[in-house]
ROPAMAR-169583 format. One line per field, with one value per residue (C-alpha): residue number from 0; x negated, y negated, z. Coordinates in Angstrom, 1 decimal. Each point is the difference from the previous one (the first is absolute). Example, Ala and Ser with C-alpha at 12.3 -4.5 7.8 and 13.67 -1.06 7.14 Angstrom:
num: c(0  1)
px: c(-12.3  -1.4)
py: c(4.5  -3.4)
pz: c(7.8  -0.7)
END
This chain:
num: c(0  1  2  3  4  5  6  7  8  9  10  11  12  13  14  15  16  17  18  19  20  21  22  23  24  25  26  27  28  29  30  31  32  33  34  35  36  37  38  39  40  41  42  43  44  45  46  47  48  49  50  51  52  53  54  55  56  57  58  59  60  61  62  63  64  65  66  67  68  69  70  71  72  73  74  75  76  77  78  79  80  81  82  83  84  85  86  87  88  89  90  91  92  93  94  95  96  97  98  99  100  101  102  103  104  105  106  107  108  109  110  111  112  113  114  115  116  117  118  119  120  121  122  123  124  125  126  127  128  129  130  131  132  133  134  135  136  137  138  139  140  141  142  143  144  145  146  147  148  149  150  151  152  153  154  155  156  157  158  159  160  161  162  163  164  165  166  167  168  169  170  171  172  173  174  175  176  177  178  179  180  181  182  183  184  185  186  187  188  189  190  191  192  193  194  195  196  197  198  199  200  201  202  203  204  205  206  207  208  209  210  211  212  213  214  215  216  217  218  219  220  221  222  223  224  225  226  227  228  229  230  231  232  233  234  235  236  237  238  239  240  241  242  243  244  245  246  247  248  249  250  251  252  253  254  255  256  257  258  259  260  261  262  263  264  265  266  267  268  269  270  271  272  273  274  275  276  277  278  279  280  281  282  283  284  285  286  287  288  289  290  291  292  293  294  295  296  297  298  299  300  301  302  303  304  305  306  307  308  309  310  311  312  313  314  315  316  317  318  319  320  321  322  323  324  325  326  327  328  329  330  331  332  333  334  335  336  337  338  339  340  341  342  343  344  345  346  347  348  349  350  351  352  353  354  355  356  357  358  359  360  361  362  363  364  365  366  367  368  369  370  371  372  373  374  375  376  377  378  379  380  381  382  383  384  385  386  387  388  389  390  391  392  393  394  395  396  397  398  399  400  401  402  403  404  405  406  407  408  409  410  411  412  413  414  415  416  417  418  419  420  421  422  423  424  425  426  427  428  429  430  431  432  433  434  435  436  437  438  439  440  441  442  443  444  445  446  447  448  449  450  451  452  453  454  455  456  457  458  459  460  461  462  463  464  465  466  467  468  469  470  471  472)
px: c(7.2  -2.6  1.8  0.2  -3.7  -0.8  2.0  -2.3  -2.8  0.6  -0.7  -3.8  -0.6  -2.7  0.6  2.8  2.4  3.3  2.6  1.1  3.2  -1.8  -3.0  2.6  1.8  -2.7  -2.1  3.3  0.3  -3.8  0.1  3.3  -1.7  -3.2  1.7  2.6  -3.6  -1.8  3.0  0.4  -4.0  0.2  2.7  0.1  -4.1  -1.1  3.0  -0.7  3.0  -0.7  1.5  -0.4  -1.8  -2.5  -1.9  -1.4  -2.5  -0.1  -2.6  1.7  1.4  -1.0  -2.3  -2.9  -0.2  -2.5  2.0  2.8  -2.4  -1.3  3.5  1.9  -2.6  1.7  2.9  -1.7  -2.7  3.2  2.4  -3.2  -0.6  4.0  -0.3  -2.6  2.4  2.2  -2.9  -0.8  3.8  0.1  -3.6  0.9  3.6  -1.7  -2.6  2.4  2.4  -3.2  -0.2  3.7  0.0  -3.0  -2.4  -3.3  -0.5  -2.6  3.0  0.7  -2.1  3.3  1.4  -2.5  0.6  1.5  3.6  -0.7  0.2  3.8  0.5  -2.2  2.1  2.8  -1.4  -0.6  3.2  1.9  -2.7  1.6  -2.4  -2.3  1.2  3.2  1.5  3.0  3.0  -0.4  -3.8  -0.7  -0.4  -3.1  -2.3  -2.8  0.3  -3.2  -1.5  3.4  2.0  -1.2  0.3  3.3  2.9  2.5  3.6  0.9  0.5  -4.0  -0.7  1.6  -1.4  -3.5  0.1  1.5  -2.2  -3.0  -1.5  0.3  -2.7  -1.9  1.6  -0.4  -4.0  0.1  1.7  -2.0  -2.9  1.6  0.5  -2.0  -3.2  -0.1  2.4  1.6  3.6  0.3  1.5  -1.1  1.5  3.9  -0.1  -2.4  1.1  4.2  -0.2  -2.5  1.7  3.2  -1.4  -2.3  3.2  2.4  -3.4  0.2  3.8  0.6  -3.1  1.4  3.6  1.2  2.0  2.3  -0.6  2.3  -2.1  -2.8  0.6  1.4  -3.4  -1.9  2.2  -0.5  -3.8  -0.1  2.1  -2.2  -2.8  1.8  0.7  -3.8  -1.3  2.0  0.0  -4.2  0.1  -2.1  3.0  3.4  3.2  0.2  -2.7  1.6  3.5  -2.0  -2.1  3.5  0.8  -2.9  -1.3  3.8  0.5  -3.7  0.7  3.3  -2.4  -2.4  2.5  1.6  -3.5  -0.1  3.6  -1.5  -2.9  1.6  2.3  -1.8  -3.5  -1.5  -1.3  -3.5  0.0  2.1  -2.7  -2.7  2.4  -0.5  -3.9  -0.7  2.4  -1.6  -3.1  0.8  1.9  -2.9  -2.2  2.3  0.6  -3.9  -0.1  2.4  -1.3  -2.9  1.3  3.3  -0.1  -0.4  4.0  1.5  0.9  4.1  2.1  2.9  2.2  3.2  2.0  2.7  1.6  0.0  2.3  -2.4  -3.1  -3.5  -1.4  2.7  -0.6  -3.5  -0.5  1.9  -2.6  -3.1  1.1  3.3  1.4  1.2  2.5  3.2  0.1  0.1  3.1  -1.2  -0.5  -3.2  -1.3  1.8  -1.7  -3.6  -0.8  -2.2  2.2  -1.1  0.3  -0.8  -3.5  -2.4  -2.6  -3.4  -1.2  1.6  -1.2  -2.0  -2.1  3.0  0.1  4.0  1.0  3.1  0.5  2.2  1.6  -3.0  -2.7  -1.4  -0.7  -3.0  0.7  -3.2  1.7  -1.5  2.3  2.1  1.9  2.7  3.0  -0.5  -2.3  -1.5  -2.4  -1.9  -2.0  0.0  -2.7  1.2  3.3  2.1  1.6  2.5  2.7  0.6  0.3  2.7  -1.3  0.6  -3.3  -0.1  -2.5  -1.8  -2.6  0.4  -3.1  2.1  1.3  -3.3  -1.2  2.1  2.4  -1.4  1.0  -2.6  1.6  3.1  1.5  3.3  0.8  2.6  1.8  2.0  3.2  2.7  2.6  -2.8  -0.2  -3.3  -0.6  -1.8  -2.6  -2.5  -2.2  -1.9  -2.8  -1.3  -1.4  1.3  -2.7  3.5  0.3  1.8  0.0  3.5  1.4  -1.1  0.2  3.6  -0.1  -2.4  1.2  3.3  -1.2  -2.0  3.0  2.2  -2.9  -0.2  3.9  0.2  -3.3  2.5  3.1  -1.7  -1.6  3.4  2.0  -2.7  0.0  3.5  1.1  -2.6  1.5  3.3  -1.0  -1.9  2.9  2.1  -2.1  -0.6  4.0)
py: c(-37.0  2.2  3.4  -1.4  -0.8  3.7  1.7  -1.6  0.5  3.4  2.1  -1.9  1.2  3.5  0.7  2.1  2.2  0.1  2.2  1.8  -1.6  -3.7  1.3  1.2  -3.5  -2.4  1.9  0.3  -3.6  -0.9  2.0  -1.7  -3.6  1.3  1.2  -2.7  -2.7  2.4  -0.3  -3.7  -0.6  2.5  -1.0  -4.5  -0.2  2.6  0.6  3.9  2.8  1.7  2.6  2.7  2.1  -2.3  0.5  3.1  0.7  3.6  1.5  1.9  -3.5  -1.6  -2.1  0.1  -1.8  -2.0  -0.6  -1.1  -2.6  -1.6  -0.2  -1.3  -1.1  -3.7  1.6  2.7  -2.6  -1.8  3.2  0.5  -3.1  -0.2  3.5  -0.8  -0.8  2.9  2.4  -1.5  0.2  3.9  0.7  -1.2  1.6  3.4  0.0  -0.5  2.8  2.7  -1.1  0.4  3.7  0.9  -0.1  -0.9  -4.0  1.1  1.6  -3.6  0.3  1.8  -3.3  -1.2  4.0  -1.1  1.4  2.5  -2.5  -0.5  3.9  -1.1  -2.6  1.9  2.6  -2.5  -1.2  2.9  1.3  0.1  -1.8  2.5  -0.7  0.3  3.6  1.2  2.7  3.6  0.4  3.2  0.1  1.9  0.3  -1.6  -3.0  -0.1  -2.8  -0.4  -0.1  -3.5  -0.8  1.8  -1.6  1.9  -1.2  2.1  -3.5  -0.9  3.7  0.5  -3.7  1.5  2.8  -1.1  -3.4  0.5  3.6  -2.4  -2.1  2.9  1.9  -3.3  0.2  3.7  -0.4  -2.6  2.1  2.7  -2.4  -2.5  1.1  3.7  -0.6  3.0  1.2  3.5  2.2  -2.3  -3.0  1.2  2.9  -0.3  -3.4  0.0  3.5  -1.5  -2.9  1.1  2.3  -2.8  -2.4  2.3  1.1  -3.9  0.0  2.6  -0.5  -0.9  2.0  2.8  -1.5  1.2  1.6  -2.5  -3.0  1.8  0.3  -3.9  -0.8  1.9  -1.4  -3.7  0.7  0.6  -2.5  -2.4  1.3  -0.1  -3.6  -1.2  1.8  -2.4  -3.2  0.7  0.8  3.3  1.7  -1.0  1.1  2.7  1.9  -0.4  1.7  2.8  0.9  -0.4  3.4  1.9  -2.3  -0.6  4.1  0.4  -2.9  1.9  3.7  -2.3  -1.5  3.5  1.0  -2.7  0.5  3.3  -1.3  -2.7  1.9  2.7  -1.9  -1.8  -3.3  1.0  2.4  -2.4  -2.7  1.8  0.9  -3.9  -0.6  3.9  -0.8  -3.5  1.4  2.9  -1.7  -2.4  3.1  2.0  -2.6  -0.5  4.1  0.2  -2.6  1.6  3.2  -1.1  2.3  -1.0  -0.9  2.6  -1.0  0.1  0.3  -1.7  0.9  -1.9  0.6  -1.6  1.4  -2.6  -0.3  -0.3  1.9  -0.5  -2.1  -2.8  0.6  -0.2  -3.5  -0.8  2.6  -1.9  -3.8  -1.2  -3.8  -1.5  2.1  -1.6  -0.8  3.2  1.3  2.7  -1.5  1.5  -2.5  -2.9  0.4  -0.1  3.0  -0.3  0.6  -0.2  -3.3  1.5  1.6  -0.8  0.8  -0.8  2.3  3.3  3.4  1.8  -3.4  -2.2  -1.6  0.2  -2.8  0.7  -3.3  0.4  -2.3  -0.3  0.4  1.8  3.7  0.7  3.0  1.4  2.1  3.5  2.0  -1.6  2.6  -1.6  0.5  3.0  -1.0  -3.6  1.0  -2.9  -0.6  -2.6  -2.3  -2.8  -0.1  -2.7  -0.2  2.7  -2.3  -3.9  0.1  -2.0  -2.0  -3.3  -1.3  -1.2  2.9  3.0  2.7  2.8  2.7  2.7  -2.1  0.6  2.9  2.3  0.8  0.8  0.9  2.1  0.5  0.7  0.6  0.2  3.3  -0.2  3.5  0.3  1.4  1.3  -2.7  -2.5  -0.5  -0.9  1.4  -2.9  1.4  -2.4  1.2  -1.8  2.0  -2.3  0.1  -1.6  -0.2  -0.2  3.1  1.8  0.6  1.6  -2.8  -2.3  2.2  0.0  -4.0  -0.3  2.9  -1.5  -3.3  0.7  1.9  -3.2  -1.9  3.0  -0.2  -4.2  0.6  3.1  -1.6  -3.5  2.4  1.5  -3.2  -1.1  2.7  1.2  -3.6  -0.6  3.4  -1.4  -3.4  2.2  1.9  -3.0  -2.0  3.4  0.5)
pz: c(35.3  1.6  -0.9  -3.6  0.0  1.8  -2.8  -2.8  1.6  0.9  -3.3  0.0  3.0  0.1  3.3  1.9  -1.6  -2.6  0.1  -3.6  -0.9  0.6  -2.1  -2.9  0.4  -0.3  -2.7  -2.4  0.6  -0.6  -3.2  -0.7  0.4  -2.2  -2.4  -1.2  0.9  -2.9  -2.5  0.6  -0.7  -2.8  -1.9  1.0  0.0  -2.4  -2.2  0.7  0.8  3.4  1.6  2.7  -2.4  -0.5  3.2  -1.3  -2.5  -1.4  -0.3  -3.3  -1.1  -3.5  1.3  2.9  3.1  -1.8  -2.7  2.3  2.1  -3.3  -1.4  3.2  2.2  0.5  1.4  1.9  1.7  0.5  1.7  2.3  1.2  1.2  1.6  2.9  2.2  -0.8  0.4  3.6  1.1  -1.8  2.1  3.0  0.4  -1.3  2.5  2.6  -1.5  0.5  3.1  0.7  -1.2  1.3  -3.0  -0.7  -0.7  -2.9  -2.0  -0.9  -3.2  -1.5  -0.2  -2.5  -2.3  -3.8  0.0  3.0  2.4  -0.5  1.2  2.6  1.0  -0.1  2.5  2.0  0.2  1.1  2.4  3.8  2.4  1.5  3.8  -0.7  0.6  -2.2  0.2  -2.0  0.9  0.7  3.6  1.7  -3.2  -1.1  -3.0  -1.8  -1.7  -2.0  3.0  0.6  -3.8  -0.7  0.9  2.8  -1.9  -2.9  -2.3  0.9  0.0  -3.8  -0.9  0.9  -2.0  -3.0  0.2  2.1  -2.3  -3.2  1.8  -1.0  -2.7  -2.4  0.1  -0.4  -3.3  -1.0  0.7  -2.5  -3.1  0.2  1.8  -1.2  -3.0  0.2  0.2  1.5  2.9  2.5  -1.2  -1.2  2.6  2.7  0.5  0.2  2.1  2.5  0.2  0.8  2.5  2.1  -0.8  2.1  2.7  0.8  -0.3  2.8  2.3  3.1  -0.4  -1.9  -3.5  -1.8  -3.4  -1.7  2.0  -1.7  -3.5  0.4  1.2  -2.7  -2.8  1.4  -0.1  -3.8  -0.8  1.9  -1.8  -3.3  0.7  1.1  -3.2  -1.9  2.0  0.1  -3.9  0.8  -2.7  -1.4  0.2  -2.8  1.3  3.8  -1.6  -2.0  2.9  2.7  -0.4  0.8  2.6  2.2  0.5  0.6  3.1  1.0  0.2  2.0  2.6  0.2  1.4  1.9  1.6  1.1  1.5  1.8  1.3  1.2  0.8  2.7  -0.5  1.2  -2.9  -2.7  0.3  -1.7  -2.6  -1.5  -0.3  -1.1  -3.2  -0.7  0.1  -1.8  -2.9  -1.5  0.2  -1.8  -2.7  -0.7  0.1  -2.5  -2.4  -0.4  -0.9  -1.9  -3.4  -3.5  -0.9  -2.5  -3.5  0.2  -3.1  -1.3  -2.9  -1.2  -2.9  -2.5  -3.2  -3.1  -2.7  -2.5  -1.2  1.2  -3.0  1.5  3.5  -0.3  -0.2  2.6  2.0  -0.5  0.7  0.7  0.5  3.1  2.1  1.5  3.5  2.1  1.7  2.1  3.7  0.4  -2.6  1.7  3.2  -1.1  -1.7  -3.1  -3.4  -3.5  -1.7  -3.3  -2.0  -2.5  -1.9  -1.6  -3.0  -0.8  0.1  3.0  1.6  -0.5  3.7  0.9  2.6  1.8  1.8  3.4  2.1  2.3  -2.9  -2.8  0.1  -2.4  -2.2  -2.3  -2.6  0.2  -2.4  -3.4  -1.2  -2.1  0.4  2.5  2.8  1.8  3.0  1.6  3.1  2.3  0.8  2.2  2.1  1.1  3.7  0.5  1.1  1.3  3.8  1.9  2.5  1.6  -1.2  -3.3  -0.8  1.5  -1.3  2.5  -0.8  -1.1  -3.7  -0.9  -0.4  1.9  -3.0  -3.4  -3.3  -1.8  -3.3  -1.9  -3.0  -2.6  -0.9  -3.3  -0.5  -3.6  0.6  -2.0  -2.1  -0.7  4.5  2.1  3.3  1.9  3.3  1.8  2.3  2.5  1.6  3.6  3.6  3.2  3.1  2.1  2.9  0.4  -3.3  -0.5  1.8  -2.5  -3.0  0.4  -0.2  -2.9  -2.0  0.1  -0.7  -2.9  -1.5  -0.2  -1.7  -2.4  -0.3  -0.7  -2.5  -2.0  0.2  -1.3  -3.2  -0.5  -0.3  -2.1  -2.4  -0.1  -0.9  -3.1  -1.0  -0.1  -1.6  -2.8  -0.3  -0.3  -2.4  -2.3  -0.3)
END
């Protein structure tokens, strides 16, 4: 009876210390208990869905944290009220568990960090305790301040650096977007190549590792960070796949460096390595925000020959009914397709709308020439594409703003046997670096629009050919 009562009390107690796999076991079966007491109060109490994506409120969501407490602040007065006890037991057991490695008590405000905290945990739970000496340290040199934070086994050691530099690459992005609102070399290259490199510094701290271990290490990094971008709703998972590969060979180049280092280094001279890049990167990513370039106006041009002249094509040019369901899988994933284009007045004034799938691009007509020639700006344009994401909506910064069409236009050519060459040109900007990179996503991307608008026109005027045809005979 009294070992049953010692084991409940245990977890409440501050005092003492915890070892890491008892830490793991009773916080995966706190947040276990939490989260099925949330769901039942949720869903029997306040007839509301709840799930683990619910805990977090992004700060690029539809709606403000505001918003969110006038909304659902029942349920939320409710959720906090049932989580003091939890937040004692979680306290308590990470207090001791600085203590067991050897780590300042104050460190404990991590637990209380929005999202962050959970890498924190995590670090915490595969951190050796600091008396405790393991094999494959090497022997005779000096450890640092990360030899008492960097675990000795090559499973903490690899858990480390693919966790623990998250703790701190994760603000650093956020820093990027949505404090300097900027998307540039720091962000896609900086980032992945100094990632992978402090990832693998970590990783082979205490021993040499090998360079397989390495690029393992690396890759597990980004992923991670790929996966805390989504489950934090900082971006969705389109723009993780476009920006994959640039960011998973610049981590590779990175741990590559860092395979040399650790190899070759002393840990006396790898532990400066970490705070001269942290402190380095945020610098660098205000630096360059400040002296990013005016984006360049790129150019697109698509074509499609008609089989009929340009007097019956031309109507079909300036406003078009609604287009089938798209096939192309770009379209299915998320990004924006026509839907179809009209128009109010006629001649150079007329305002054109073509409306996509994630809004209406505004289109001032600048030049009527019929049948030859429809030019038009564009005043207002919708989000480039609808992100997938676990949360039922985001607004990362960069669907605003970052990609912009400034004008286009319809190009008719006459050719011979009574034939219409179709072009349509899209002149935009992208505030994306590096800028090839991306050009070769959005120049590719705005081709297939082009493509679904022509091919739409072409059905469209090739089949009231035939049905004049038919109906003249």
């Amino acid at each position: 009876m009294t070992r049953l009562l010692n084991a409940f009390l245990d977890p409440w107690r501050w005092e003492g210390t915890i070892s890491r796999e008892r830490y793991a076991l009773v916080g995966l079966l706190g947040f276990t208990i939490k989260h099925n007491l949330d769901r039942f109060l949720a869903t029997l109490v306040f007839e509301r869905q709840w799930g683990v994506f619910n805990y977090w409120v992004s700060p690029f969501g539809p709606l403000s944290l505001r918003e969110v407490l006038q909304q659902e602040g029942d349920l939320i007065a409710a959720l906090v009220a049932t989580s003091i006890p939890f937040i004692w037991i979680g306290v308590a057991l990470t207090l001791r568990r600085l203590r067991t490695a050897g780590l300042p008590t104050w460190l404990v405000v991590g637990f209380f960090v929005p999202f962050l905290n959970l890498l924190f945990l995590l670090v915490l739970a595969v951190l050796p305790a600091a008396d405790v000496p393991e094999s494959g340290i090497r022997k005779g040199r000096p450890t640092g301040w990360m030899g008492r934070v960097v675990p000795e086994h090559p499973i903490g050691a690899a858990a480390m650096g693919a966790i623990g530099t998250n703790l701190l690459f994760v603000p650093l992005i956020l820093l990027g977007t949505a404090v300097l609102n900027e998307y540039g070399w720091g962000l896609f290259v900086g980032l992945p190549f100094c990632l992978g490199l402090l990832s693998v510094v970590i990783f082979g701290y205490h021993a040499p590792r090998s360079l397989v271990g390495c690029l393992v290490v690396s890759t597990a990094a980004v992923l991670i960070t790929a996966g805390l971008l989504l489950a934090s709703a900082i971006e969705g998972l389109i723009c993780v796949m476009m920006a994959a590969p640039l960011a998973v060979p610049l981590a590779w180049l990175g741990s590559v460096v860092g395979y040399v280092i650790q190899r070759h280094g002393r840990p006396h001279v790898m532990s400066p390595i970490f705070p001269a890049v942290l402190a380095a990167l945020p610098l660098a990513l205000i630096v360059e925000s400040a002296l990013l370039p005016e984006p360049p106006v790129y150019e697109v041009m698509s074509a499609i020959e008609i089989q009929a002249p340009p007097q019956d094509v031309w109507g079909n040019v300036v406003a078009f009914a609604e287009l089938p369901e798209p096939e192309d899988w770009v379209f299915r994933v998320g990004i924006a397709h026509p839907i179809r284009a009209e128009i109010r007045g006629t001649g150079v004034g007329a305002e054109r709308h073509c409306v996509f799938s994630t809004g209406p691009f505004v289109e001032p007509i600048e030049v009527w020439d019929e049948p030859n020639l429809l030019k038009f700006s564009v005043t207002s344009n919708p989000a480039p594409m609808q992100e997938w994401t676990p949360y039922d909506e985001i607004h990362p910064p960069h669907l605003k703003g970052f990609l912009e069409s400034e004008g286009g236009q319809f190009h008719l050519v006459a050719m011979p046997g009574g034939r219409t060459r179709l072009e349509g040109t899209t002149w935009y900007r992208h505030s994306l670096w590096p800028a090839v990179y991306w050009r070769l996503w959005s120049d590719e991307l705005i081709h297939r629009i082009h493509m679904r608008m022509l091919r739409h026109i072409k059905r469209e005027s090739e089949g009231r050919l035939t049905a004049a045809h038919s109906t003249a005979r």
